[in-house]
mmCIF entry with sequence, helices, sheets and N, C-alpha, C, O atoms, coordinates in Angstrom:
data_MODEL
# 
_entry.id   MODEL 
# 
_entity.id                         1 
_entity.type                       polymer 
_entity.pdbx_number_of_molecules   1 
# 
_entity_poly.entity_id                      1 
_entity_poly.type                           'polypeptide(L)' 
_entity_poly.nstd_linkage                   no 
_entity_poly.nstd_monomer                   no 
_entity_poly.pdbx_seq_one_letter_code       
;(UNK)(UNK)(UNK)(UNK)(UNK)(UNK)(UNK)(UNK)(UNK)(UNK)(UNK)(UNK)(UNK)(UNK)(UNK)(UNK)
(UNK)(UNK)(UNK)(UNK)(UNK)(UNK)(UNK)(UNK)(UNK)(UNK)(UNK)(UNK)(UNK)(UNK)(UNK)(UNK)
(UNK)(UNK)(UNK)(UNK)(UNK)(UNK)(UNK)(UNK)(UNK)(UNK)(UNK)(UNK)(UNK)(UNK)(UNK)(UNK)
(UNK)(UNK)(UNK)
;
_entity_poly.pdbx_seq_one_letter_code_can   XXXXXXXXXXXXXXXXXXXXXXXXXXXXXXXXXXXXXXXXXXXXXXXXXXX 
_entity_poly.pdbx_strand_id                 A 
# 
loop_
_entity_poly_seq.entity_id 
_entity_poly_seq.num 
_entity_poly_seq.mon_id 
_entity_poly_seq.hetero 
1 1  UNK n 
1 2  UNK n 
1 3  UNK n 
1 4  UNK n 
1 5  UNK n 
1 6  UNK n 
1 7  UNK n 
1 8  UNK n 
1 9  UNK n 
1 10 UNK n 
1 11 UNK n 
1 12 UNK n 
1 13 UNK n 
1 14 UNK n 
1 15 UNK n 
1 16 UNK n 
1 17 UNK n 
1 18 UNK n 
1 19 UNK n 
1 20 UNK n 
1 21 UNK n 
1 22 UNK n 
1 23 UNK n 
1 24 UNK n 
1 25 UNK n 
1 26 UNK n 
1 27 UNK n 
1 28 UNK n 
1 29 UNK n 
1 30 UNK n 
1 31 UNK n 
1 32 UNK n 
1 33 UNK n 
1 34 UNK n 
1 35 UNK n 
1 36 UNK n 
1 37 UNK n 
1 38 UNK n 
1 39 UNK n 
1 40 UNK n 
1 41 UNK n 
1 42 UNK n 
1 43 UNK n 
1 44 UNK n 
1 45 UNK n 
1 46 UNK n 
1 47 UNK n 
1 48 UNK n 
1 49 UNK n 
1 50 UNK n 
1 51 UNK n 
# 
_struct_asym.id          A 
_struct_asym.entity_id   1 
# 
loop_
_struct_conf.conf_type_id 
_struct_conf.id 
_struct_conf.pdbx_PDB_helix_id 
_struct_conf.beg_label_comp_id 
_struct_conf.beg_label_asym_id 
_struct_conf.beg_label_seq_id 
_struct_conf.pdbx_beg_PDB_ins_code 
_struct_conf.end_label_comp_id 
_struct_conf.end_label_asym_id 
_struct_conf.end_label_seq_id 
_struct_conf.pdbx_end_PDB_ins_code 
_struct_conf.beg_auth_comp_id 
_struct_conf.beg_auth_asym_id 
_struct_conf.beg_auth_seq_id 
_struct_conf.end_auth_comp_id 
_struct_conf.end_auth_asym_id 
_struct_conf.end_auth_seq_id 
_struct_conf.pdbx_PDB_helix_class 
_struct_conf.details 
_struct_conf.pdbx_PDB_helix_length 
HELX_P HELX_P1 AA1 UNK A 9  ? UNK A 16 ? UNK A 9  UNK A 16 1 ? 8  
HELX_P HELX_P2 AA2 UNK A 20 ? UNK A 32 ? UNK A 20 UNK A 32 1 ? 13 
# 
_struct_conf_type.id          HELX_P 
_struct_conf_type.criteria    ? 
_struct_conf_type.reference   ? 
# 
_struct_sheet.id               AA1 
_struct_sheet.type             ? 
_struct_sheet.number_strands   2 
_struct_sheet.details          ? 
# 
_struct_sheet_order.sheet_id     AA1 
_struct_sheet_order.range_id_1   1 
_struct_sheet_order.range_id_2   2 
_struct_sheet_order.offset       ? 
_struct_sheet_order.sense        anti-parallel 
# 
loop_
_struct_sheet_range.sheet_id 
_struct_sheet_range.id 
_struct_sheet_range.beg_label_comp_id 
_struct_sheet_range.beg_label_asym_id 
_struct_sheet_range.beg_label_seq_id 
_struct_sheet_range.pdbx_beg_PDB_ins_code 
_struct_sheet_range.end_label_comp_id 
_struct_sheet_range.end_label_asym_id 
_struct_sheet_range.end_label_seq_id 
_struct_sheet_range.pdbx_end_PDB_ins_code 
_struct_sheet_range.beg_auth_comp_id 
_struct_sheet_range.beg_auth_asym_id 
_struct_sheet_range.beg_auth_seq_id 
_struct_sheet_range.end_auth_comp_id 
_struct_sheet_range.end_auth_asym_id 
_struct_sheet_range.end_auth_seq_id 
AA1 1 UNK A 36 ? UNK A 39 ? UNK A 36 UNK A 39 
AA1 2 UNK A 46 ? UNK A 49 ? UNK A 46 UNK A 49 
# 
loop_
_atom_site.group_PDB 
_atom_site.id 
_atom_site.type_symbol 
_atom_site.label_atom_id 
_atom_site.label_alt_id 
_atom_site.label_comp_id 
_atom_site.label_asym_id 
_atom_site.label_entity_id 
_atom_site.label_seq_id 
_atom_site.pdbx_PDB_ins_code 
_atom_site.Cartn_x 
_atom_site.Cartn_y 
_atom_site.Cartn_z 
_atom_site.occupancy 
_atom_site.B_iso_or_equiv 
_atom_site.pdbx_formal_charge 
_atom_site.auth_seq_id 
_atom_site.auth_comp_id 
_atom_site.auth_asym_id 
_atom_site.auth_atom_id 
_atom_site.pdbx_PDB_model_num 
ATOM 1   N N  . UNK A 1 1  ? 0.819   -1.192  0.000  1.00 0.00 ? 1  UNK A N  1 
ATOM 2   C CA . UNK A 1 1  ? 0.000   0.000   0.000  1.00 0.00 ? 1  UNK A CA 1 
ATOM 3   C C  . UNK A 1 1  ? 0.864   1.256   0.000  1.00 0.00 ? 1  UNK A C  1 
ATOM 4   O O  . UNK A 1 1  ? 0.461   2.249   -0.607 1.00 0.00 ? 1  UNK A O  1 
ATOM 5   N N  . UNK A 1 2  ? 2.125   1.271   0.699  1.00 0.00 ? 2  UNK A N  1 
ATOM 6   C CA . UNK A 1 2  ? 2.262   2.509   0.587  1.00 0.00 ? 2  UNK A CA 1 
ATOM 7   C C  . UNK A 1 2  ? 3.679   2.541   -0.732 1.00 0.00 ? 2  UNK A C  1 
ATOM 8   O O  . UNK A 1 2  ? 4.495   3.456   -0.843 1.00 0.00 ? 2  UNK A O  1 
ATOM 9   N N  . UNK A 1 3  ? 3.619   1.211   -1.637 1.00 0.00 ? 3  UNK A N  1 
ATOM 10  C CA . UNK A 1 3  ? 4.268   1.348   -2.865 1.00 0.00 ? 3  UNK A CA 1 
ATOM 11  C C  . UNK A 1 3  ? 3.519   1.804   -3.412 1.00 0.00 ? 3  UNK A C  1 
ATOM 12  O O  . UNK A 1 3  ? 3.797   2.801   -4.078 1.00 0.00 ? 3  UNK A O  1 
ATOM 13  N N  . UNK A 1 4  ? 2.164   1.266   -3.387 1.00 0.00 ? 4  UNK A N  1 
ATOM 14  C CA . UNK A 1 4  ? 1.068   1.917   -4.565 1.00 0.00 ? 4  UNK A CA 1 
ATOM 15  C C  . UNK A 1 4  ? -0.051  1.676   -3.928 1.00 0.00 ? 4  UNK A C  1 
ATOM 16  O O  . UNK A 1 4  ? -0.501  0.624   -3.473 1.00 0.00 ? 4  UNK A O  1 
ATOM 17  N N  . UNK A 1 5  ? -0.668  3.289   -3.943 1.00 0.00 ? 5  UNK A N  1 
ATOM 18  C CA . UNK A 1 5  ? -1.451  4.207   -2.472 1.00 0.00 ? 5  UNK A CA 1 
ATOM 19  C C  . UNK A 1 5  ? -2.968  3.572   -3.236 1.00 0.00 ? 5  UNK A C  1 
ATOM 20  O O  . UNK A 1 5  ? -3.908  3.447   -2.452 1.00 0.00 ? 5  UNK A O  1 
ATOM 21  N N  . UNK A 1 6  ? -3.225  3.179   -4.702 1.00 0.00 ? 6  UNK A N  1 
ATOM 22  C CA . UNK A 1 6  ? -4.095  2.582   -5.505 1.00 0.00 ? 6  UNK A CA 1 
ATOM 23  C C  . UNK A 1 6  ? -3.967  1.741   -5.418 1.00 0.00 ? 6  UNK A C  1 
ATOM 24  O O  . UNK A 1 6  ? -4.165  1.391   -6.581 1.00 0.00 ? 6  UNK A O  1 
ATOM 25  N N  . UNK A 1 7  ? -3.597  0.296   -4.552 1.00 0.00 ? 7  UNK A N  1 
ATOM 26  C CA . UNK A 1 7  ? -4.409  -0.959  -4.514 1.00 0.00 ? 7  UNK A CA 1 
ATOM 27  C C  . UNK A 1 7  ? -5.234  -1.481  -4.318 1.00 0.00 ? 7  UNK A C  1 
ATOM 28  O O  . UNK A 1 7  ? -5.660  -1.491  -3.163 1.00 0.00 ? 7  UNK A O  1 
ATOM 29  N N  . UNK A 1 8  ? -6.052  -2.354  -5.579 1.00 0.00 ? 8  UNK A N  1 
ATOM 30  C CA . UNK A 1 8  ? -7.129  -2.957  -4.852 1.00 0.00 ? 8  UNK A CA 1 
ATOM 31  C C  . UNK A 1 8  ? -7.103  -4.130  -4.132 1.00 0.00 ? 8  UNK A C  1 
ATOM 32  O O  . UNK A 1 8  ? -6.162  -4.908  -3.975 1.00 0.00 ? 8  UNK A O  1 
ATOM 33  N N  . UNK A 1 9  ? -8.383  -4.187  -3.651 1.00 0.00 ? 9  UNK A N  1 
ATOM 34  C CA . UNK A 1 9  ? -8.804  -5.606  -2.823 1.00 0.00 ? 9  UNK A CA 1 
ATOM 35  C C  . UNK A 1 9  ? -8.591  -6.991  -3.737 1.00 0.00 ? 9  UNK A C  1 
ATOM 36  O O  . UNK A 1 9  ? -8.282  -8.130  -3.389 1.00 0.00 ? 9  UNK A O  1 
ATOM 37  N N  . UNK A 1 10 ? -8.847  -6.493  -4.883 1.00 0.00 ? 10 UNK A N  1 
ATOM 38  C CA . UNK A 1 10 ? -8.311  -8.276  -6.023 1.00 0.00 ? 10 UNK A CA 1 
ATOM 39  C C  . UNK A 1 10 ? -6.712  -7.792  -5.984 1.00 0.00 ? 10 UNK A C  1 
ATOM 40  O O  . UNK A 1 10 ? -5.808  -8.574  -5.692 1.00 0.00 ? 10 UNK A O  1 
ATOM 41  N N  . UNK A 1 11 ? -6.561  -6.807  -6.221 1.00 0.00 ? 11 UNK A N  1 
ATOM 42  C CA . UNK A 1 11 ? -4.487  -7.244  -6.510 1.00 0.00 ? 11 UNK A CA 1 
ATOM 43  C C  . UNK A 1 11 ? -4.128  -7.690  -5.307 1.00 0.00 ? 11 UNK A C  1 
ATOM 44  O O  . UNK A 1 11 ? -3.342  -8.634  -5.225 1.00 0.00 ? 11 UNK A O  1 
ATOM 45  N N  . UNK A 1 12 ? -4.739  -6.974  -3.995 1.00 0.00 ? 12 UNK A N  1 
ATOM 46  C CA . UNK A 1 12 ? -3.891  -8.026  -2.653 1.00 0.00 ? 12 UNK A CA 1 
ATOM 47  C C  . UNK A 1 12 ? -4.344  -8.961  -2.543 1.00 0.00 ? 12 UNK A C  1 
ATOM 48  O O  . UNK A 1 12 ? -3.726  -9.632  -1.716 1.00 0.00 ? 12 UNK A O  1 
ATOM 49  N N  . UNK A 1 13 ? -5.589  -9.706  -3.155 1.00 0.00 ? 13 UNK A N  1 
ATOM 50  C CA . UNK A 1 13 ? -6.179  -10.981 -2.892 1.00 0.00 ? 13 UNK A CA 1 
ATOM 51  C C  . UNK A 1 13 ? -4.463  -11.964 -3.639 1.00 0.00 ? 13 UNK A C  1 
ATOM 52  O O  . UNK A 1 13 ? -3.633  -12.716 -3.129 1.00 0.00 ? 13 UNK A O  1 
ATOM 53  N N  . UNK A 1 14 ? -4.674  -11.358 -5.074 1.00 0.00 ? 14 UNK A N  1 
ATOM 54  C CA . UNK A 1 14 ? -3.784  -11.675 -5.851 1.00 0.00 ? 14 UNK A CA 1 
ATOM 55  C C  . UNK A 1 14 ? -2.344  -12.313 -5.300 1.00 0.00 ? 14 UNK A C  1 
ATOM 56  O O  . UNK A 1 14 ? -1.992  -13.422 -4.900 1.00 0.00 ? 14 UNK A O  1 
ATOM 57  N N  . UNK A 1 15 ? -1.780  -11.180 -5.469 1.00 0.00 ? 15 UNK A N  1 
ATOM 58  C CA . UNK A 1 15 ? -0.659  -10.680 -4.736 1.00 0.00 ? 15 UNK A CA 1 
ATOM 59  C C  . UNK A 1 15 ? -0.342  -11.778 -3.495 1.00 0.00 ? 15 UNK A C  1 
ATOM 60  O O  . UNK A 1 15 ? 0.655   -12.497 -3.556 1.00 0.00 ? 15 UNK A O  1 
ATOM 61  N N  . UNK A 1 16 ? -1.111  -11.826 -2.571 1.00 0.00 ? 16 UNK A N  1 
ATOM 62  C CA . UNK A 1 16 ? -1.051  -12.503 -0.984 1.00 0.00 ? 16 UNK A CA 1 
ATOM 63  C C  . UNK A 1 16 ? -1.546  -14.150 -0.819 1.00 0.00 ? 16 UNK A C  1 
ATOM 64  O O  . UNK A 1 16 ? -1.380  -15.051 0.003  1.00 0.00 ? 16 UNK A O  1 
ATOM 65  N N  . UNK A 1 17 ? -2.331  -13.940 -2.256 1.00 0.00 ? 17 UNK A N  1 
ATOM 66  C CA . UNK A 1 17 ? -3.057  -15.496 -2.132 1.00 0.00 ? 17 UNK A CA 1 
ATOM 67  C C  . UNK A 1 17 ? -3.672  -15.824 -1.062 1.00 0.00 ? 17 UNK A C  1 
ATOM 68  O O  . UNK A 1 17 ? -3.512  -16.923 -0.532 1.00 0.00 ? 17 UNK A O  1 
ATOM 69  N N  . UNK A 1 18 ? -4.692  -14.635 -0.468 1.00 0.00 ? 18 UNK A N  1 
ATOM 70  C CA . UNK A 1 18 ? -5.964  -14.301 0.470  1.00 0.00 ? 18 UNK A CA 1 
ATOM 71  C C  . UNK A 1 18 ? -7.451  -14.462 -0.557 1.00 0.00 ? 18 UNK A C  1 
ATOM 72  O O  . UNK A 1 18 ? -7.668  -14.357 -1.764 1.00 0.00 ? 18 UNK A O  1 
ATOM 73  N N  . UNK A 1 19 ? -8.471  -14.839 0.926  1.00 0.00 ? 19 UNK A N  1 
ATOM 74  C CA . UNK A 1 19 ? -9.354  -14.301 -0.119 1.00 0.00 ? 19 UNK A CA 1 
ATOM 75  C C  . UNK A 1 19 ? -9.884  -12.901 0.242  1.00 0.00 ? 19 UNK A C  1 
ATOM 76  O O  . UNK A 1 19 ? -9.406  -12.276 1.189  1.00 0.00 ? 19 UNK A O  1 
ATOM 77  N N  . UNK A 1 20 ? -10.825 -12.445 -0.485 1.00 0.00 ? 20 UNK A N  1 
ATOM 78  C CA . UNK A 1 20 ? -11.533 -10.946 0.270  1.00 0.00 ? 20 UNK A CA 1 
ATOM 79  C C  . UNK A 1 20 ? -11.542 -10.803 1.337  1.00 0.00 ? 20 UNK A C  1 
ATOM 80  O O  . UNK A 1 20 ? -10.944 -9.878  1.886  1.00 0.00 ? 20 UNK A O  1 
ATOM 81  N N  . UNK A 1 21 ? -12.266 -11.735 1.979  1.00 0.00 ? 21 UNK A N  1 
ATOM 82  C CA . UNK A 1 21 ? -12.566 -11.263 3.428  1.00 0.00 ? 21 UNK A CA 1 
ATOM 83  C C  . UNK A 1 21 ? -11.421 -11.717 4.397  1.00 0.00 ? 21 UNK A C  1 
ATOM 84  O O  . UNK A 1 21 ? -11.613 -11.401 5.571  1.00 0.00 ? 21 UNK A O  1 
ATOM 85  N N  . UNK A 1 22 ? -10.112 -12.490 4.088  1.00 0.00 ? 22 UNK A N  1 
ATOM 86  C CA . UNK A 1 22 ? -9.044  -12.312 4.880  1.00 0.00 ? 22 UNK A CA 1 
ATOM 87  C C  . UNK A 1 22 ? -8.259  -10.705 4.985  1.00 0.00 ? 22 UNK A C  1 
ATOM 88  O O  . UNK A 1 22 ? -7.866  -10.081 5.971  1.00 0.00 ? 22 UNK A O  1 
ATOM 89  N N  . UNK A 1 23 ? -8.235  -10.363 3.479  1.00 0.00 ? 23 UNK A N  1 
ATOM 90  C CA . UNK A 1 23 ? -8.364  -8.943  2.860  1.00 0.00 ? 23 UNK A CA 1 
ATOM 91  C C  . UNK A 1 23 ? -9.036  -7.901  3.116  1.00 0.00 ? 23 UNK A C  1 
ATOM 92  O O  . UNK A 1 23 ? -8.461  -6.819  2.997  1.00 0.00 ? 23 UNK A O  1 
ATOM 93  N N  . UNK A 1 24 ? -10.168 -7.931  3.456  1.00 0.00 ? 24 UNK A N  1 
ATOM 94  C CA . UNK A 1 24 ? -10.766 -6.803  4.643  1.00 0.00 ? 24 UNK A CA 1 
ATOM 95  C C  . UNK A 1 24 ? -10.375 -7.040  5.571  1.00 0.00 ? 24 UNK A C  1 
ATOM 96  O O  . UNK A 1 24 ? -9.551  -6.273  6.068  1.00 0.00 ? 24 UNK A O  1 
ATOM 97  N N  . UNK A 1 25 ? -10.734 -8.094  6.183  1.00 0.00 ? 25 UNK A N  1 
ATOM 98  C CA . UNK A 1 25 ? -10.092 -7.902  7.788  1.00 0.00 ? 25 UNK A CA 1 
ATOM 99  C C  . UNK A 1 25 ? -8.518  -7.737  8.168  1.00 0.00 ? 25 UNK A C  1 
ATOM 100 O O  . UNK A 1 25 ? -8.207  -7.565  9.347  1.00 0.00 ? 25 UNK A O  1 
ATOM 101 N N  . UNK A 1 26 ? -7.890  -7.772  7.516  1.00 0.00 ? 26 UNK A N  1 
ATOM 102 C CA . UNK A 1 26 ? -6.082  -7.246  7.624  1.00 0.00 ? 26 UNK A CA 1 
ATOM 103 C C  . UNK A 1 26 ? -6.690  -5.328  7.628  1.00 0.00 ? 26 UNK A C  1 
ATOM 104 O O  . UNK A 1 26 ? -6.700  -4.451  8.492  1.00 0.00 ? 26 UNK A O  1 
ATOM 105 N N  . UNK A 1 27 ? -7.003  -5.379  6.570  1.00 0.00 ? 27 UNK A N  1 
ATOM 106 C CA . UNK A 1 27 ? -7.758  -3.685  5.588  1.00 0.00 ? 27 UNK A CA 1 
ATOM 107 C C  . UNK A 1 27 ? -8.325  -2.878  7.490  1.00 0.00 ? 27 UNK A C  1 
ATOM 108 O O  . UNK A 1 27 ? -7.852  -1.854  7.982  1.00 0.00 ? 27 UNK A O  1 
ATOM 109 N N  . UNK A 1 28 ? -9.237  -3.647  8.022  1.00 0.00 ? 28 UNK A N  1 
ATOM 110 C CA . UNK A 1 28 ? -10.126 -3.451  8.818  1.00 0.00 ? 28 UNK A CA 1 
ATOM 111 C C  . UNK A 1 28 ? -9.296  -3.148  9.974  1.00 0.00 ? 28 UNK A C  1 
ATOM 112 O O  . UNK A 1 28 ? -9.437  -2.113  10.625 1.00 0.00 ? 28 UNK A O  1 
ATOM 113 N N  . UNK A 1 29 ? -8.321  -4.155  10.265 1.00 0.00 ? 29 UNK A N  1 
ATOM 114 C CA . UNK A 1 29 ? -7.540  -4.417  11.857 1.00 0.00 ? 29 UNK A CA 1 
ATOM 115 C C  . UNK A 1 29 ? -6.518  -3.034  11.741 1.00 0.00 ? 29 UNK A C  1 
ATOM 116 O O  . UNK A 1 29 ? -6.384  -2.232  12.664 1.00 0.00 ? 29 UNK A O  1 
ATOM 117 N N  . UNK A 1 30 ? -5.715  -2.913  10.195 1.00 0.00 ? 30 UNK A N  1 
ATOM 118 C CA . UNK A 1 30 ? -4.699  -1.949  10.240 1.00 0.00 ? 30 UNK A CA 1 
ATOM 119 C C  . UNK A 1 30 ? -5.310  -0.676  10.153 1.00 0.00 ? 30 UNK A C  1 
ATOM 120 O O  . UNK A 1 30 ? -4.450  0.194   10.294 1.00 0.00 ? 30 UNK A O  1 
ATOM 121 N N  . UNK A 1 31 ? -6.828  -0.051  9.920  1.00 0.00 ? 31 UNK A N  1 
ATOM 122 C CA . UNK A 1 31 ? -7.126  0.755   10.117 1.00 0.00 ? 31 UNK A CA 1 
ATOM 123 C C  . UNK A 1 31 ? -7.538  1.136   11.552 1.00 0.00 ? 31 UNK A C  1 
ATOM 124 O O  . UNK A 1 31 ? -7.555  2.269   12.034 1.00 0.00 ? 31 UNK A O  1 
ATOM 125 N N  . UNK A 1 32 ? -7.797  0.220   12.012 1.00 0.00 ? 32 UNK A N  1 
ATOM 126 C CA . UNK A 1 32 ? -8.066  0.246   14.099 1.00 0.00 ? 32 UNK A CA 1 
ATOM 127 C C  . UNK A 1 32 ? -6.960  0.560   14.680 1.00 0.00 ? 32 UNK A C  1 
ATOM 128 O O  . UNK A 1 32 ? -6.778  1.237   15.692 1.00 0.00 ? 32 UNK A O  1 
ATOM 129 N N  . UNK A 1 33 ? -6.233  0.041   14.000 1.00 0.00 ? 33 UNK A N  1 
ATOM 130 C CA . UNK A 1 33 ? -4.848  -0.100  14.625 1.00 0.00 ? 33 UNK A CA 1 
ATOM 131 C C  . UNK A 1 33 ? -4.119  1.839   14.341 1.00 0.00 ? 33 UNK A C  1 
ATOM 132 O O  . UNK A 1 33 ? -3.134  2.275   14.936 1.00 0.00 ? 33 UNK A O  1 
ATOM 133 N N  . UNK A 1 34 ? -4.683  2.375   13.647 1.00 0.00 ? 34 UNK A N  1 
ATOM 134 C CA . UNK A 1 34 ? -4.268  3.824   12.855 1.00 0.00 ? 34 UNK A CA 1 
ATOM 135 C C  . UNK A 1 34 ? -3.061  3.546   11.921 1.00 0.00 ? 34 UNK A C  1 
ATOM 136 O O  . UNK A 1 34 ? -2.232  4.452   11.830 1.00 0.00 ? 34 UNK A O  1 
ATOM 137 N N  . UNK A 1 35 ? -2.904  2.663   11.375 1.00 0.00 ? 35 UNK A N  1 
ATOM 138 C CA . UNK A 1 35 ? -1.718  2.519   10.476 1.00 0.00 ? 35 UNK A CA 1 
ATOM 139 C C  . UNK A 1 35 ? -2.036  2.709   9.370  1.00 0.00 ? 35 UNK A C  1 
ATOM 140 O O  . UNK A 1 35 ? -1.037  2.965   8.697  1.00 0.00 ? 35 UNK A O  1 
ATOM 141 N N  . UNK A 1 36 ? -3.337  2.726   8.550  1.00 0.00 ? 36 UNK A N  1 
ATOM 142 C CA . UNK A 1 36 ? -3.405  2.698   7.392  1.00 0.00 ? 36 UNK A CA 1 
ATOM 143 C C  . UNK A 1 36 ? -5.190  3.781   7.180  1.00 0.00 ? 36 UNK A C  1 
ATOM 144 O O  . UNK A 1 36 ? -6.230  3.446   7.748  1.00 0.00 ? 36 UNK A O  1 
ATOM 145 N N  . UNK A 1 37 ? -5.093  4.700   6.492  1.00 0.00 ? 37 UNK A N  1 
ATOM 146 C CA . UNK A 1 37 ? -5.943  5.557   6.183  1.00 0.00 ? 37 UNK A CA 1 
ATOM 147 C C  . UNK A 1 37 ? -6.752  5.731   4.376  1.00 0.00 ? 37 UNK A C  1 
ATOM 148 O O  . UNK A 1 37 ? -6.319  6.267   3.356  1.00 0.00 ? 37 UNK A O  1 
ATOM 149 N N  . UNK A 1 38 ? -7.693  5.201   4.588  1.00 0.00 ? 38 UNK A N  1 
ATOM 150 C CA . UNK A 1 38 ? -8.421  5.476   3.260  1.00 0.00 ? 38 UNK A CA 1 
ATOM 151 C C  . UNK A 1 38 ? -8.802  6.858   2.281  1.00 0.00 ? 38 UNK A C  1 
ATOM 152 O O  . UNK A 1 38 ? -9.995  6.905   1.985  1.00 0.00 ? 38 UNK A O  1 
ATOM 153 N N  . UNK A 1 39 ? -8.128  7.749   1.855  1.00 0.00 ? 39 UNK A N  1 
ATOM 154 C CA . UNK A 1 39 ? -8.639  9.181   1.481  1.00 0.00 ? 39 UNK A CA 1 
ATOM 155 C C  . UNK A 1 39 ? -9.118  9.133   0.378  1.00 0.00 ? 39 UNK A C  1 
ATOM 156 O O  . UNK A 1 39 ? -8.391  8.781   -0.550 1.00 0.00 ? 39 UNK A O  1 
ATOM 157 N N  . UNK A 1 40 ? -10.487 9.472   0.137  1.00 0.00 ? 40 UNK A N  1 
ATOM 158 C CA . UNK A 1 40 ? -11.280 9.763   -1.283 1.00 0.00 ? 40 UNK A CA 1 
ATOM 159 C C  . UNK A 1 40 ? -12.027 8.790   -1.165 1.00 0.00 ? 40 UNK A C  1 
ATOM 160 O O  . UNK A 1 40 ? -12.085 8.151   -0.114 1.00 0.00 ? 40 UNK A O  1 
ATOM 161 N N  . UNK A 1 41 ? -12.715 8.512   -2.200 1.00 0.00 ? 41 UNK A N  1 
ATOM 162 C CA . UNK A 1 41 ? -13.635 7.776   -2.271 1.00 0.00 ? 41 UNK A CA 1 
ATOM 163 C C  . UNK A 1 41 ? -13.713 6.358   -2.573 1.00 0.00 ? 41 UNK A C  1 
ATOM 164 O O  . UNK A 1 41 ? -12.674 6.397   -3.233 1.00 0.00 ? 41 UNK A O  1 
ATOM 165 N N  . UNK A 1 42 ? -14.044 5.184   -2.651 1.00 0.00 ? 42 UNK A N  1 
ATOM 166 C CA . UNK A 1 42 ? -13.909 3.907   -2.518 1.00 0.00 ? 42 UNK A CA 1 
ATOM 167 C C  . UNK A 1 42 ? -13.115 3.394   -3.864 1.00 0.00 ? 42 UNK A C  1 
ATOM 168 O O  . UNK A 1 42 ? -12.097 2.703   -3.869 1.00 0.00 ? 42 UNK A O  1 
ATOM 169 N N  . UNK A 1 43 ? -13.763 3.853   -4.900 1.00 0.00 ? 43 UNK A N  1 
ATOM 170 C CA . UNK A 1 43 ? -13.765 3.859   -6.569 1.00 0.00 ? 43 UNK A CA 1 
ATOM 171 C C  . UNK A 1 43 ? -11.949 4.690   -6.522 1.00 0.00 ? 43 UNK A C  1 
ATOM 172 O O  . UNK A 1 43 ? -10.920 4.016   -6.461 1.00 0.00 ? 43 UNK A O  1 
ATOM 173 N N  . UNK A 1 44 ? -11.964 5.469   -6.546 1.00 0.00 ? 44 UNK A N  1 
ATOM 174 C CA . UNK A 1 44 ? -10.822 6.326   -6.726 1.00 0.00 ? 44 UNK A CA 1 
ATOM 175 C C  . UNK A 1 44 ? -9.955  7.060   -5.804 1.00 0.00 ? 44 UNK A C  1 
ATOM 176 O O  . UNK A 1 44 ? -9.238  8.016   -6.102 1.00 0.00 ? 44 UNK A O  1 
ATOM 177 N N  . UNK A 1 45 ? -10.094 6.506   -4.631 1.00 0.00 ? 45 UNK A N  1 
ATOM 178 C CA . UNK A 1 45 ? -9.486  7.083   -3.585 1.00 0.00 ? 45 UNK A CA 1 
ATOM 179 C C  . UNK A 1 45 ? -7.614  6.567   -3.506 1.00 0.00 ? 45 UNK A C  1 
ATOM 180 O O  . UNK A 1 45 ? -6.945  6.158   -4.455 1.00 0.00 ? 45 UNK A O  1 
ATOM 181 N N  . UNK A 1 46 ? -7.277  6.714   -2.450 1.00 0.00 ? 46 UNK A N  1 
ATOM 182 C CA . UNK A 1 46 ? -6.092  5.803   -2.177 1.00 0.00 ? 46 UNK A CA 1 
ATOM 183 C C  . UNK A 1 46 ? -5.514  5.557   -0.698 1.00 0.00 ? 46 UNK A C  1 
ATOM 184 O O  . UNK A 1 46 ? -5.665  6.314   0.261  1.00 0.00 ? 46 UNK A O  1 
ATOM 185 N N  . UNK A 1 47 ? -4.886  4.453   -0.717 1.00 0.00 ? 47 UNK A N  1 
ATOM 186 C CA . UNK A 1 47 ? -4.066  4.246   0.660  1.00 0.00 ? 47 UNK A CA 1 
ATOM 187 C C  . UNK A 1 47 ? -3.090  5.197   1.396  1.00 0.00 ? 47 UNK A C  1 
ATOM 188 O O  . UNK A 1 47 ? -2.014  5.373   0.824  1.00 0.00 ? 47 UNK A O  1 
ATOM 189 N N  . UNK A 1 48 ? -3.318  5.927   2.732  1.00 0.00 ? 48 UNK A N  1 
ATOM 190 C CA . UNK A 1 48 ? -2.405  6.607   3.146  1.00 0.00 ? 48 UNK A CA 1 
ATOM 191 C C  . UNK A 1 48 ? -1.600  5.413   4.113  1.00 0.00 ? 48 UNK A C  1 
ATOM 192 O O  . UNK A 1 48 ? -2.332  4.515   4.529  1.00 0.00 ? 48 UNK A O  1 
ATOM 193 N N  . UNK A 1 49 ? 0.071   5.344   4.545  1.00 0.00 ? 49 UNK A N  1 
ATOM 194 C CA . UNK A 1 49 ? 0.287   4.379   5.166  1.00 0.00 ? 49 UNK A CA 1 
ATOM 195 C C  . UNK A 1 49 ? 0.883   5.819   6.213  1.00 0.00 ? 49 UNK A C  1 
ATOM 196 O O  . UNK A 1 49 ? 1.341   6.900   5.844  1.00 0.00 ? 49 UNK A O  1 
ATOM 197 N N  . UNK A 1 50 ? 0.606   5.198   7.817  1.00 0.00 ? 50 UNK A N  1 
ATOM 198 C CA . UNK A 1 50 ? 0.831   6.123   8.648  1.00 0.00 ? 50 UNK A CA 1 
ATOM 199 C C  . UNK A 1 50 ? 1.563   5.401   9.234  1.00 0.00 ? 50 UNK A C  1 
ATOM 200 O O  . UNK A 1 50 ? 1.255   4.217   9.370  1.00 0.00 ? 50 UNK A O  1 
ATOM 201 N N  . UNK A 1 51 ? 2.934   5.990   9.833  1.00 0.00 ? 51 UNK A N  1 
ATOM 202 C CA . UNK A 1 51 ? 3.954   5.654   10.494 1.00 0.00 ? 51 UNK A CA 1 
ATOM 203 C C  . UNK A 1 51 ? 3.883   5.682   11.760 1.00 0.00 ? 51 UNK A C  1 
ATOM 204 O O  . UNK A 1 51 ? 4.858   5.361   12.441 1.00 0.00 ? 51 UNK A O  1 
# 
């Protein structure tokens, strides 16, 4: 994500050899966690990665 702030949920499915919903919930935990921030909109938004 924070190589490319535009990934989707199929390229990390891809990518990780997850399925979706292992893929949300990583998506889900690292946003609880404040590490990872969604800006814009679902369609065209992108990944902020917070340090």
């Amino acid at each position: 994500m924070e190589e490319n702030p535009k990934i989707t949920q199929v390229k990390l499915m891809e990518e990780f050899e997850l399925t979706r919903k292992q893929v949300q919930k990583i998506i889900k935990d690292l946003q609880k966690e404040g590490l990872i921030e969604r800006q814009g909109s679902n369609r065209s938004g992108r990944w902020v990665v917070r340090k």
